[in-house]
BAMAR-895076 format. One record per residue (C-alpha): chain; residue in one letter; x negated, y negated, z. Coordinates in nm, 3 decimals. Layout:
<atoms>
A  a  X  Y  Z $
...
</atoms>
This chain:
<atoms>
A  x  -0.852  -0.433  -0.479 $
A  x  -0.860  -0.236  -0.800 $
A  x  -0.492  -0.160  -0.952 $
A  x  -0.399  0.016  -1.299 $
A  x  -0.105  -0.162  -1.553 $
A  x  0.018  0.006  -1.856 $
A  x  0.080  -0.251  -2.124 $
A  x  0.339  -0.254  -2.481 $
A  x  0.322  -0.522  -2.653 $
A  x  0.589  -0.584  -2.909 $
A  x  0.635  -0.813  -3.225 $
A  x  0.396  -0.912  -3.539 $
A  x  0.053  -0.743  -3.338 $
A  x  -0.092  -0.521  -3.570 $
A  x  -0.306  -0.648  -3.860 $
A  x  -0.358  -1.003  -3.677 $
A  x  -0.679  -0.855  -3.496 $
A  x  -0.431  -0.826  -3.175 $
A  x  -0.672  -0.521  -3.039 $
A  x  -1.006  -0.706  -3.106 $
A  x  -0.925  -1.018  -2.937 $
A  x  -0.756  -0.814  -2.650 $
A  x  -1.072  -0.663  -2.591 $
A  x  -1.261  -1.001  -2.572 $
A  x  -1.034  -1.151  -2.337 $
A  x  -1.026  -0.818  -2.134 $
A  x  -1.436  -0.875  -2.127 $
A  x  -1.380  -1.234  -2.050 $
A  x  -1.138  -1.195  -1.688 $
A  x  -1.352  -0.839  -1.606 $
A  x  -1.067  -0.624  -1.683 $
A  x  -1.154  -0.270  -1.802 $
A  x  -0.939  -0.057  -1.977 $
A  x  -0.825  0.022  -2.356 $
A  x  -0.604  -0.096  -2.600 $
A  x  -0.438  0.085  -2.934 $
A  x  -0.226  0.046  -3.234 $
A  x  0.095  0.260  -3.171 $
A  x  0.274  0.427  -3.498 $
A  x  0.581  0.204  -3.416 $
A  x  0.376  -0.088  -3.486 $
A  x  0.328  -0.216  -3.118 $
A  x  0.020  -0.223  -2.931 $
A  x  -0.024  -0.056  -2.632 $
A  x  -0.298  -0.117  -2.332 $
A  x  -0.433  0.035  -2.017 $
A  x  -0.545  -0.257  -1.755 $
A  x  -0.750  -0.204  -1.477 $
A  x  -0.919  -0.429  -1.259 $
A  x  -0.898  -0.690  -0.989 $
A  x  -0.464  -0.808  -0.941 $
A  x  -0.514  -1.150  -1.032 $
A  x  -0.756  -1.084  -1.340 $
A  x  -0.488  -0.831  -1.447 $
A  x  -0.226  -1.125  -1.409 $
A  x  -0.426  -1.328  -1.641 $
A  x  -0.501  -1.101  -1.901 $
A  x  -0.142  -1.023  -1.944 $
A  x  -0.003  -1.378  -1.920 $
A  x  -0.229  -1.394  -2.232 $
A  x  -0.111  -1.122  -2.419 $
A  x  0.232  -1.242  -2.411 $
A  x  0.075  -1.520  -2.620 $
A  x  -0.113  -1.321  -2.850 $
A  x  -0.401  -1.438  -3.064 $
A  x  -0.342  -1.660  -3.336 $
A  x  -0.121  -1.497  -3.625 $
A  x  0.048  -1.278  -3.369 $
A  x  0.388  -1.284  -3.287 $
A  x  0.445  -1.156  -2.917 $
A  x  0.828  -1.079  -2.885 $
A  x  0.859  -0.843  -2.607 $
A  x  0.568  -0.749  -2.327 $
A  x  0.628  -0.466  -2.106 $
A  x  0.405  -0.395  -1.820 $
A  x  0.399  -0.064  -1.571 $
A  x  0.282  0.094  -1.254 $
A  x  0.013  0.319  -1.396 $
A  x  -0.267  0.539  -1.220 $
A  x  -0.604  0.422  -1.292 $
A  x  -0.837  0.628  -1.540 $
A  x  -1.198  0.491  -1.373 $
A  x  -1.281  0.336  -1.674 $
A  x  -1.608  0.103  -1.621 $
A  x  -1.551  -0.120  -1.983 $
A  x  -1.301  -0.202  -2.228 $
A  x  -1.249  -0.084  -2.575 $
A  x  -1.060  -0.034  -2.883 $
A  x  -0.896  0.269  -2.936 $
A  x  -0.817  0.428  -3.278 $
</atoms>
């Protein structure tokens, strides 16, 4: 079953290639969607996909790629766009 989560992800994630290595990972589980720099300096995602691929791609953004500093992850409810693939947004 196909389900929709709207990601922020707070803490040192901009200029530590946070988006870029989102996107691989995203490609990695199957998860489509986007992800985006925010002008508060978080980093904000739309996940959709299979439950438990959705599960796994977030459990890894709350690690972050290496130089990131994840502090604060939140995750909701959101309505799915149809997106087929993931990508960066600007």
């Amino acid at each position: 079953m196909s389900i929709a989560r709207h990601v922020r992800i707070r803490g040192r994630v901009q200029g530590v290639f946070f988006r870029a290595w989102a996107r691989d990972e995203a490609r990695s589980v199957g998860v489509c969607g986007w992800v985006r720099n925010c002008s508060d300096g978080s980093v904000e995602a739309q996940l959709e996909g299979d439950s438990e691929a959705i599960e796994e791609l977030i459990a890894l953004m709350r690690e972050g790629p290496p130089g990131a500093r994840v502090d604060d992850v939140q995750v909701q409810q959101a309505d799915p766009e149809g997106l087929d693939h993931f990508t960066v947004r600007h």
